[in-house]
N, C-alpha and C positions, 0 to 999 in steps of 0.2 A: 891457471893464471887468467884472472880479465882480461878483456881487450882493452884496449888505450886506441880511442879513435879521435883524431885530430882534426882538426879544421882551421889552416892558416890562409890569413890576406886578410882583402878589408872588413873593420869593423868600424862601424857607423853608426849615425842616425836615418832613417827614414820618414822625410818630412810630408806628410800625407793628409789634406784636408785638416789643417788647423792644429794636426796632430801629428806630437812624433814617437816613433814604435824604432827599436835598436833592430838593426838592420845587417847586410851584409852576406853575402853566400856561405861563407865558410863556416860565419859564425851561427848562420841560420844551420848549416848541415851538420856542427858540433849538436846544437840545441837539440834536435829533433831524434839522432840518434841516441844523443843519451839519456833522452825521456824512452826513448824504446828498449836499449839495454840497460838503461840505469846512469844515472846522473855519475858515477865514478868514475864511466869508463870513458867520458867523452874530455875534450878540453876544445878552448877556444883560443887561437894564438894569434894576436894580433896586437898593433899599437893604439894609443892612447893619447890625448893632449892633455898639460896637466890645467883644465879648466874646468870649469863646472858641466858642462856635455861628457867632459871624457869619468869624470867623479859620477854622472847620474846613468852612468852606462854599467861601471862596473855595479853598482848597484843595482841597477835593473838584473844583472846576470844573477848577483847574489840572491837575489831575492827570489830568482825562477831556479837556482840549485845550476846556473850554468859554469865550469870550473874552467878557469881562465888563466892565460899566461900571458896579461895584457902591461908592454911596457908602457912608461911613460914619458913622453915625450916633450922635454921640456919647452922647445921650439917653436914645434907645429901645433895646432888645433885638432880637437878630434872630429872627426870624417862629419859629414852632412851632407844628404841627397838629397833632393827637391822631386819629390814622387808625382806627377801627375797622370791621374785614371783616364786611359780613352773610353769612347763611348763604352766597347766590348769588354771594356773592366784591366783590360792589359796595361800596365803600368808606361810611364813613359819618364827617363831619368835625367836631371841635370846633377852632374859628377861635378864636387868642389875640387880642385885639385891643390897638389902640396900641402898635403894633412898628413896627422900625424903614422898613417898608416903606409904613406908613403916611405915610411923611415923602420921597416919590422926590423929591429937586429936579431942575429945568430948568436944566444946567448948560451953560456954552461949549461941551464935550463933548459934551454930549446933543444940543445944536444942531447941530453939523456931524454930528453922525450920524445924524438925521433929513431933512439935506438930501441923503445921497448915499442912503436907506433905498433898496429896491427891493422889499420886503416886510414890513411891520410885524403885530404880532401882540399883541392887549388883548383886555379883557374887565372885568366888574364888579367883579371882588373887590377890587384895588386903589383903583378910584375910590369907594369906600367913604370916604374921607377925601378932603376939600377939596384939603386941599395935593397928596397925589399925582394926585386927579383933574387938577387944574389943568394939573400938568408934561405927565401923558399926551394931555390935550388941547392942548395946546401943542406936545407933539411931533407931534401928527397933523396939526397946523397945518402944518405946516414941511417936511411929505416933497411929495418931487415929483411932480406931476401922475397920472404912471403909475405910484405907485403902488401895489402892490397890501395894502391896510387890513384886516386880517382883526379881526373881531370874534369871539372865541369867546364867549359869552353865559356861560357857567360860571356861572350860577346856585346861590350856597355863602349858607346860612342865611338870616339876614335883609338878609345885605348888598348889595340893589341897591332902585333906585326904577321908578319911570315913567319917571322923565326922565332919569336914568343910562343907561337902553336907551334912549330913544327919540333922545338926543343920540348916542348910541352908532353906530345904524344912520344917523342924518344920514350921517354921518362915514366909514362901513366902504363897502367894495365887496365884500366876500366877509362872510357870517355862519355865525356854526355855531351850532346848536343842537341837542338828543337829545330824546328823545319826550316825557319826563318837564317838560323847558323848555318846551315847543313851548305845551301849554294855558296854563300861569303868565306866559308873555309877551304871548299872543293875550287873556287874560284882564283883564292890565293893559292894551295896547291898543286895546280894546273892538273887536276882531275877530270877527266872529260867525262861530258853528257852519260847518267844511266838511269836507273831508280835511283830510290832513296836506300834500298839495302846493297844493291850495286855499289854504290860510292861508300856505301860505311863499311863494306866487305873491303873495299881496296883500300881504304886508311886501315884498316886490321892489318891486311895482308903487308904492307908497305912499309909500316911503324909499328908490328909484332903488338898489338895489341889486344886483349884476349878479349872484351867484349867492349860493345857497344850501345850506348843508351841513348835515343832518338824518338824525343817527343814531339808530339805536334796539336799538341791543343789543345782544343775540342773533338781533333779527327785521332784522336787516339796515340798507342806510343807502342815502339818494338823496343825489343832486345834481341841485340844478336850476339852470338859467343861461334866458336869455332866452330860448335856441331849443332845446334841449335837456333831455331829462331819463334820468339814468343810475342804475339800483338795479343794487347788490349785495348776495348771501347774504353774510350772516358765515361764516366758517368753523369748523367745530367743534375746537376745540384744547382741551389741557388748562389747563384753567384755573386759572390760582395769584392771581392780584386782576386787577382793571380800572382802578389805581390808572395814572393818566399812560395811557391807553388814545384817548382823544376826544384827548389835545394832540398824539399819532403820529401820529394819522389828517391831522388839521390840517397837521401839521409838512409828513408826505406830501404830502397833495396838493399844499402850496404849491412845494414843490422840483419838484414834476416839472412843474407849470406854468411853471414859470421856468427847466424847461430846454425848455419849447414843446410839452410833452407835450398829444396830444389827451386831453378829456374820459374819454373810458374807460378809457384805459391810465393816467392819473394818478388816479383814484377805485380803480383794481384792486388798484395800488402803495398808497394809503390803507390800503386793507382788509387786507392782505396784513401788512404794516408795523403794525399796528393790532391784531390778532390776535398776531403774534407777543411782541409787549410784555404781553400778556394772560397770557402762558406766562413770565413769569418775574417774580421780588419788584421791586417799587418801580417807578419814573414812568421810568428812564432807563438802560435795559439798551442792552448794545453791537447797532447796528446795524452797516449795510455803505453806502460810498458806491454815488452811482446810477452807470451805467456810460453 
């Protein structure tokens, strides 16, 4: 049976220099895994406004082969970020809020496709809101035993809590986080002072988490799992934004896991994958399937 890998929360625009590029963590982690195992096996679950952004969005997906379980929402607007580039290329985001992604329901549909998941992919900015926190925790209810929960931490403005991560990590088997999250989470936590593998060893150990994804830039990125730990350099490429950068990386590792890849050769393909998106506009440039 293929994998069915998921990617729920926000789906958006990303307004960037004049220009806007469909956006979003989840929906950027759908996209890029299943350019890697194949456009069947991924989906993007999120909501919609029924207006001309939320109709040139599902288009844009259509048009790149991304398969979608996107409501619509008669209400609210669909999502729009205000992307401005610092000097060093790293993005910097003004969040609209009460859009329509604020509103994801728990639908028949969403339920059978948390039952067949084999990879699910969240993080805070969506559960910003009651309502779609609740559907996302409900979907995470519902996937099966094996499998694999990824939490990407994406810490965006003021929008998470204590207990949005700390319910968060109950719940994940895989976390990501970048250097700049790493203190603001062990901070809320009351994790005290150690390395950087120190503190991502004691949220393992504390909230049964079986690995850990901790980037940092330009200064490279580990993984750590129960018996292993794996760093790699970044590589130097020309660099055009880092916009959609951490959801490749995520995307990668999670495909090559799922095709049984060991530890280093699936953190390599991260990096690699991860880098190359760095080298071109927007969160969702064409990749290559894995071979």
């Amino acid at each position: 049976m293929k994998p069915l890998v998921c990617g729920i929360g926000e789906c958006l625009w990303d307004k960037l220099e004049n220009e806007k590029k469909p956006g979003g963590a989840p929906m950027n982690f759908a996209y890029h895994v299943g350019q890697l195992l194949g456009m069947d096996n991924s989906i993007a679950i999120s909501s919609v406004g029924n207006d001309v952004l939320g109709k040139e969005i599902v288009e844009e997906y259509d048009s790149v082969g991304l398969r979608h379980s996107l409501a619509v929402d008669p209400i609210h607007c669909t999502g729009v970020v205000e992307v401005k580039l610092k000097d060093n290329g790293i993005p910097d985001y003004d969040i609209v809020e009460n859009v329509a992604w604020d509103y994801i329901p728990f639908s028949l549909e969403t339920k059978q496709m948390a039952s067949k998941c084999r990879a699910v992919c969240f993080g805070t900015l969506a559960q910003r809101s009651e309502f779609s926190r609740t559907s996302i925790n409900s979907f995470l209810n519902m996937v099966p035993k094996d499998c694999l929960i990824i939490f990407d931490v994406n810490l965006r403005g003021r929008y998470y809590t204590k207990e949005i991560i700390e319910n968060s990590m109950r719940k994940c088997t895989i976390m990501k986080l970048n250097e700049e999250e790493l203190p603001v989470v062990c901070q809320l936590l009351e994790i005290e002072e150690g390395t950087p593998e120190e503190r991502c060893r004691k949220m393992m150990e504390l909230w049964c988490i079986d690995t850990v994804i901790y980037t940092c830039g330009a200064h490279g990125s580990f993984i750590f799992t129960m018996d292993e730990t794996s760093y790699r350099d970044t590589p130097k490429v020309n660099l055009v934004d880092t916009v959609g950068a951490g959801d490749s990386f995520t995307a990668a590792y999670c495909a090559a896991i799922l095709k049984g890849w060991p530890l280093d050769k699936a953190h390599q393909l991260a990096v690699d994958v991860s880098a190359y998106v760095c080298t071109k506009h927007g969160a969702m440039p064409k990749l290559h399937q894995l071979s």
